[in-house]
C-alpha positions in Angstrom: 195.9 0.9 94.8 192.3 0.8 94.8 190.8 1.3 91.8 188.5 4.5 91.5 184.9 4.9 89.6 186.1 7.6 87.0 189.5 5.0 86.1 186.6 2.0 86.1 184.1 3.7 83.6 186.7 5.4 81.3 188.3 2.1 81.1 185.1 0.9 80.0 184.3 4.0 78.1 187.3 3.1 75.6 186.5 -0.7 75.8 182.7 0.0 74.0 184.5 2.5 71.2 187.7 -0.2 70.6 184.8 -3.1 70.6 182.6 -1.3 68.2 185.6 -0.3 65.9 187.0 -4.1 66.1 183.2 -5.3 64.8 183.4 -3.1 62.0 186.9 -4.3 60.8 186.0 -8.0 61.4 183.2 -7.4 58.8 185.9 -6.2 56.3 188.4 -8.1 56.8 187.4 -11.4 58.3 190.5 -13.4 58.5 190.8 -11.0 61.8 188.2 -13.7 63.4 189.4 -14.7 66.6 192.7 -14.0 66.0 192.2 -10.1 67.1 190.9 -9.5 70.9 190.0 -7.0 73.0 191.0 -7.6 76.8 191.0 -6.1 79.8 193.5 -6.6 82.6 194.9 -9.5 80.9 198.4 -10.4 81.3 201.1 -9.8 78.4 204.5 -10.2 78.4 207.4 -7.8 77.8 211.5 -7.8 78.2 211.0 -5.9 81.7 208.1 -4.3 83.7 207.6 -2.5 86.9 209.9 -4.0 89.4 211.8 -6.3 86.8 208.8 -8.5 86.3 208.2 -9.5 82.6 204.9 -9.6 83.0 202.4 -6.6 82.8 198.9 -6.0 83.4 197.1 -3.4 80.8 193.9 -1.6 81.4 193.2 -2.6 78.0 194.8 -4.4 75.1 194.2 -5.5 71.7 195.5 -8.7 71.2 196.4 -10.8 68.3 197.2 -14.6 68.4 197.5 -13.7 72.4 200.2 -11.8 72.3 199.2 -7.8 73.1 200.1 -5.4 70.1 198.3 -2.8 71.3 197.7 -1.2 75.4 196.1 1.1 76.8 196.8 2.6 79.8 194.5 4.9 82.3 195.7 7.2 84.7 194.1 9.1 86.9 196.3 9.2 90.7 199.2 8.1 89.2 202.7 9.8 88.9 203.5 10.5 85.6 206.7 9.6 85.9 206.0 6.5 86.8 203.5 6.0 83.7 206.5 6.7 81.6 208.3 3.9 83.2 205.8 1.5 82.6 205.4 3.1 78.6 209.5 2.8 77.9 209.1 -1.0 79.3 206.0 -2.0 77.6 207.5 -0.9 73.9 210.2 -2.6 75.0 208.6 -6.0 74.0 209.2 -7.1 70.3 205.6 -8.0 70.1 204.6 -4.2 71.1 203.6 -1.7 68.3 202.0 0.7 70.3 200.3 2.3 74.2 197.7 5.1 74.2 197.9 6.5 77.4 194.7 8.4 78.6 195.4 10.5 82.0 192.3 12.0 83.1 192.7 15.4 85.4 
């Protein structure tokens, strides 16, 4: 699937707010340093993805000592049933604490 303008700029939308919020925390608490990350579409790996891959590609992902704690998925053509999928599987992985999914209408 191509990847539409409204997916593209809310992906990027969420990437300023997340960056901004990290900046503040590294400030308090700066043993974060370059341990905590912000990514987009970078690869992390869980037990099982989409078509029994164990790798998965995020819109966006806070990651800690590379391994992603945090996604965050954008829909916008999607199925919803086939974002679920892809939720159950990602918290899946042991490494995983949590996916925000944002589905835009």
């Amino acid at each position: 699937m191509v990847p539409s303008h409204i997916h593209e700029h809310s992906i990027q939308g969420l990437a300023d707010y997340f960056r901004s919020v990290m900046s503040d925390q590294r400030v308090r608490n700066p043993e974060l340093g370059e341990y905590w990350t912000l990514h987009t579409g970078k690869g992390a790996f869980f037990v099982k993805a989409l078509g029994g891959s164990t790798r998965f590609l995020s819109d966006l992902g806070i990651f800690i000592n590379n391994k992603g704690l945090f996604q965050i998925e954008v829909t916008f053509t999607q199925r919803w049933d086939d974002i679920l999928e892809k939720v159950e599987y990602i918290v899946e992985g042991a490494e995983c604490w949590g996916v925000l999914v944002v589905k835009i209408d």
